[in-house]
Backbone as a ProteinNet text record, in pm:
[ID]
protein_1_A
[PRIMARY]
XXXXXXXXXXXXXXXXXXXXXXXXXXXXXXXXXXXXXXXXXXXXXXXXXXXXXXXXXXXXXXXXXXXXXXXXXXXXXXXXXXXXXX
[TERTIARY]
-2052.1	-2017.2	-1913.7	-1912.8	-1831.7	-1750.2	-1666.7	-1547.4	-1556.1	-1649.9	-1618.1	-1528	-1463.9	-1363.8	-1342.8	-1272.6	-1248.2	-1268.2	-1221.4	-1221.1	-1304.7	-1430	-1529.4	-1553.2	-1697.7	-1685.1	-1555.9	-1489.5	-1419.7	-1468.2	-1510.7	-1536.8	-1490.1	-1582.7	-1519.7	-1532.3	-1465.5	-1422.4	-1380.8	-1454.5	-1429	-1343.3	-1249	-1223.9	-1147.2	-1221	-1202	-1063	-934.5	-836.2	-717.8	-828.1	-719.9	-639.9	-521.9	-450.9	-543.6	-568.3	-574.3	-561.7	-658.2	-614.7	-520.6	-557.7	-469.4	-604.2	-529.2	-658	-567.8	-588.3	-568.8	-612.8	-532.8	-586.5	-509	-589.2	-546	-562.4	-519.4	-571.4	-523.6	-660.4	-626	-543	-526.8	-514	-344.6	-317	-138.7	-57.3	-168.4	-125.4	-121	-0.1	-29.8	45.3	-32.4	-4.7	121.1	248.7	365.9	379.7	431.3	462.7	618.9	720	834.9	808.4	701.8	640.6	505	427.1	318.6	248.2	72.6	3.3	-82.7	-198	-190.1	-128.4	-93.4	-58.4	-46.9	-48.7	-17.4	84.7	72.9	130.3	193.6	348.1	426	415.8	454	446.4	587.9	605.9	803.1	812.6	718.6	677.6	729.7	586.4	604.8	579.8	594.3	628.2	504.9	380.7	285.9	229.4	226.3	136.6	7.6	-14.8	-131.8	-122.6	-227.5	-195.6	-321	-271.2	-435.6	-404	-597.9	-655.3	-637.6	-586.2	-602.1	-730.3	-838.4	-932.9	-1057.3	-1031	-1149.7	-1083.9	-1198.4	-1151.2	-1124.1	-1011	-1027.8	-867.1	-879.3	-697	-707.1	-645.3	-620.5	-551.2	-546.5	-492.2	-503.4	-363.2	-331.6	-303.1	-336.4	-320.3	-330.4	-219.6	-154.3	-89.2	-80.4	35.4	116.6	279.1	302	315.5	212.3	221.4	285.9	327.7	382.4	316.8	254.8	202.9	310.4	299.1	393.3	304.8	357.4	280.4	391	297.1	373.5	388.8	315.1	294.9	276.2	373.6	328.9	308.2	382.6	306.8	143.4	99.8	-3.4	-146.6	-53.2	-117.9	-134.5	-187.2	-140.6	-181.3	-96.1	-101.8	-79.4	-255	-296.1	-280.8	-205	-219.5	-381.9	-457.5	-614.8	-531	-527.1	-601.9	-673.6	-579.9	-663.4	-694.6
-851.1	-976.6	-946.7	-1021.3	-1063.7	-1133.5	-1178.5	-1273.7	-1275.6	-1357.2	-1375.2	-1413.5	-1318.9	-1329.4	-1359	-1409	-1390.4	-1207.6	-1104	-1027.5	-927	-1038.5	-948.3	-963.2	-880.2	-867.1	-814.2	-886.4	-775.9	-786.5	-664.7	-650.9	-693.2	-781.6	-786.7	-754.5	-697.3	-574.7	-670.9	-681.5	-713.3	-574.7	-661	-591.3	-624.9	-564.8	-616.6	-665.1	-556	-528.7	-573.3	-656.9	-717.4	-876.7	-910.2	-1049.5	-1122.8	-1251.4	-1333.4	-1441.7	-1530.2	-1598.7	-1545.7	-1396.9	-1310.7	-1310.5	-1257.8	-1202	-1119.7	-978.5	-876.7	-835.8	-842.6	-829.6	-698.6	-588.8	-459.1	-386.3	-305.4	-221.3	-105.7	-35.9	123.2	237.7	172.8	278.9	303.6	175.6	133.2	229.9	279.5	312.8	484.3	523.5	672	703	815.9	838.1	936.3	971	1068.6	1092.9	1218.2	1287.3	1356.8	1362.8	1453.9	1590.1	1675.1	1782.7	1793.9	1896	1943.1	1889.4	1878.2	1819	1771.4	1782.6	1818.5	1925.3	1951.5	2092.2	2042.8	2186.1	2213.3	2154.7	2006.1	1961.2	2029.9	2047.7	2142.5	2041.6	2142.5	2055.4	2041.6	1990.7	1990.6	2104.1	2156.6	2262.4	2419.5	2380.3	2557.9	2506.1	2650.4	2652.1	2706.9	2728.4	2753.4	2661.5	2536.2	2429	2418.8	2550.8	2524.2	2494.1	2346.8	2347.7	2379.7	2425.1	2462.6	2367.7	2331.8	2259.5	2257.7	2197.6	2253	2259.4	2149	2162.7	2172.2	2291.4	2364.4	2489.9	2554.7	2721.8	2673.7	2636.9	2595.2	2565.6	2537.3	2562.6	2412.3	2308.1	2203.3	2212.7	2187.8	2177.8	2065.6	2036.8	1885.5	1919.9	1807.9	1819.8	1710.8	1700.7	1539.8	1553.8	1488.8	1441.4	1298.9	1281.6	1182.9	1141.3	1004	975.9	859	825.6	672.9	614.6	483.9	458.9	412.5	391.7	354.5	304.1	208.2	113	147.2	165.5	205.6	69.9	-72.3	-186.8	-290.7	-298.5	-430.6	-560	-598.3	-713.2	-755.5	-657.9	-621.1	-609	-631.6	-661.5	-796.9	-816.9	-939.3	-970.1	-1077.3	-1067.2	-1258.2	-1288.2	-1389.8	-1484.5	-1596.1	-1661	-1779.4	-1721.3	-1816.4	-2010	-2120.8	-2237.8	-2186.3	-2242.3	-2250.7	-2360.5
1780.8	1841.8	1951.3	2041.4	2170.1	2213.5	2237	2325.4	2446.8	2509.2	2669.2	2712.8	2852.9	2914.6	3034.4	3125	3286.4	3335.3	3218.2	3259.1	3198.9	3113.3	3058.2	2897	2856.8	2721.1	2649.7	2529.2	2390.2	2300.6	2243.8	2097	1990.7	1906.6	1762.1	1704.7	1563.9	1461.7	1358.5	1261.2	1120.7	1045.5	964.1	858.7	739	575.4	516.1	482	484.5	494.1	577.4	661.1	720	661.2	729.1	635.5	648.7	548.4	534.2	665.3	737	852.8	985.1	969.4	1099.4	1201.1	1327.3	1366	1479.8	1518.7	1608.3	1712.1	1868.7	1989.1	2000.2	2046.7	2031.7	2133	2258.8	2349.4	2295.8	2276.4	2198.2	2291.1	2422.4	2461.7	2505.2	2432.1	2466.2	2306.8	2203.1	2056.4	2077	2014.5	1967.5	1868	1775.7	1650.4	1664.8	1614.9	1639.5	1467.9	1489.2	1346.6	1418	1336.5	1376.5	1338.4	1262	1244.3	1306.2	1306.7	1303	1184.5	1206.4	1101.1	1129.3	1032.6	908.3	828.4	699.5	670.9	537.2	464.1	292.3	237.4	169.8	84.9	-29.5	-50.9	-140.1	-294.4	-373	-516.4	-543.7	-618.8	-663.3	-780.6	-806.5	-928.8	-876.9	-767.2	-704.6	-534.5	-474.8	-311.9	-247	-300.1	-231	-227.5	-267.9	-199.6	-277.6	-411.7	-484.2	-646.8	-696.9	-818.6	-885.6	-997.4	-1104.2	-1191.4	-1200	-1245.1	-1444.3	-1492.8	-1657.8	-1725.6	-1650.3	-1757.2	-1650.8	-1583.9	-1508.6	-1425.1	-1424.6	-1352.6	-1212.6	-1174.1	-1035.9	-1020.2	-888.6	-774.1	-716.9	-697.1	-596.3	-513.1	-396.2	-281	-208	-208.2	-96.5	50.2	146.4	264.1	301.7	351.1	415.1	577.4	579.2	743.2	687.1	781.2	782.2	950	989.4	1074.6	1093.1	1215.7	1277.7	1370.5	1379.1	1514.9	1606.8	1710.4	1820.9	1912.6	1985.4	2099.5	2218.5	2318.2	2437.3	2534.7	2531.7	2539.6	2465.8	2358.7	2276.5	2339.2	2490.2	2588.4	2581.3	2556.1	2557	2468.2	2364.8	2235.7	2185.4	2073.3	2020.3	1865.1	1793.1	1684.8	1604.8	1620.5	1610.3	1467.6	1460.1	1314	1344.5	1279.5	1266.5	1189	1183.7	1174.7	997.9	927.7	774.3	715.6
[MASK]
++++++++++++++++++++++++++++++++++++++++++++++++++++++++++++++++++++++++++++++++++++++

């Protein structure tokens, strides 16, 4: 589906997850993801320092791998963040 504009088609994007009676005007290209490290990388255990745990009830090793990211908007003018009429 579509939103006609003065300045053209926008896409609409369902999602389940989103609030209740919200609705989100978004230019992707105003968003970027920042980490204060490098990442992805080997999630440490509070156990041990290599980052690997064994499994107890199978011949096998787990390994986590995470990032922590932040988004940041370089234009929130620009965005928008709609209450829908309930």
């Amino acid at each position: 589906m579509h939103i006609a504009t003065p300045f053209g088609l926008i896409p609409v994007l369902g999602d389940a997850n989103c609030q209740y009676a919200r609705a989100f005007m978004i230019q992707s290209d105003t968003w970027d993801m920042h980490s204060l490290g490098e990442g992805p990388k080997l999630l440490r255990t509070a156990a041990k320092d290599d980052g690997y745990v064994t499994v107890t009830t199978e011949d096998s090793l787990e390994v986590r791998v995470g990032a922590y990211y932040n988004y940041a908007c370089s234009a929130p003018g620009w965005n928008a963040n709609i209450t829908l009429p309930t």
